[in-house]
N, C-alpha and C positions, 0 to 999 in steps of 0.2 A: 903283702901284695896290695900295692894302690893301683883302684882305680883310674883308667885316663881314659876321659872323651877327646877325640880330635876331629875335627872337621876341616875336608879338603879340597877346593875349589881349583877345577883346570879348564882355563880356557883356551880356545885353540880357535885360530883364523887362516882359511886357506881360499884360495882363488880359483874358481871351476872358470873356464872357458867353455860357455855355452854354444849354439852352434850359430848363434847370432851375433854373440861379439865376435865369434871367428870370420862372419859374414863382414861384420864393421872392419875389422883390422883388412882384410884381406880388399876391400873398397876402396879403402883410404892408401893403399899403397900404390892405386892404379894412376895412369898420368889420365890428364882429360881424356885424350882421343881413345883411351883404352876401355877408360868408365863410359864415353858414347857410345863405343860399340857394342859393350856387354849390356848396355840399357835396352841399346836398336833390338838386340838376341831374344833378349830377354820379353820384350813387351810384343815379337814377332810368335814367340811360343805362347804368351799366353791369350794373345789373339787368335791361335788355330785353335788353342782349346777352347776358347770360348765358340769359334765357327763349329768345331764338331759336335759342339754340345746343343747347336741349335737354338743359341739366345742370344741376346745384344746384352752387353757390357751397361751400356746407359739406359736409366730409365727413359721412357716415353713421355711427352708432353699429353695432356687430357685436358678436357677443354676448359673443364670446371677449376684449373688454378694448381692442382695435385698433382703430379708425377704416379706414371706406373711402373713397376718395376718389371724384370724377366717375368718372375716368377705371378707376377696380375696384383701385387702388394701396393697396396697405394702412398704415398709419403708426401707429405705437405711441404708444397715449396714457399721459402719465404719472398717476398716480393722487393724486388730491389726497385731503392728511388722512391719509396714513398714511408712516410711514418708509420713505425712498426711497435 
C-alpha cells in the first residue's frame, strides 16, 4: 500500500448584486425626465427630514474664515482666488 499526498485547489467566482449596484442599474435605465423627477422626490424628503430634525444642511459662515457646522463643529474653509 503506497502512500499518496494530493493537494487540491478550487476556485470559484460569483456576482452579489449589492443593494447599490441595484440602485445604479435601476438609475441608469430611467429617461432624463424620470431621473428629474426622482432627484426633485428625493432631495424634497431629505429636506423635511432635515427641517424636523431642527438643523440646516449647510454649514454657517463665522467670521474668523471657519465654517460651523449643525452640530457647532468647526471646518476650515479654503479660500478661493488667492495662493494657497
Amino acid at each position: 500500500m503506497a502512500m499518496e499526498a494530493r493537494l487540491t485547489l478550487r476556485q470559484t467566482q460569483r456576482l452579489v448584486m449589492t443593494p447599490m449596484l441595484q440602485q445604479a442599474i435601476q438609475l441608469l435605465q430611467l429617461s432624463t425626465i424620470e431621473l428629474q423627477e426622482l432627484l426633485q422626490k428625493e432631495l424634497t424628503e431629505l429636506l423635511v427630514g432635515i427641517a424636523k430634525q431642527g438643523t440646516t444642511a449647510a454649514p454657517e459662515p463665522a467670521k474668523n474664515g471657519e465654517m460651523v457646522g449643525p452640530e457647532g463643529n468647526k471646518e476650515t474653509r479654503k479660500q478661493e482666488g488667492g495662493a494657497g
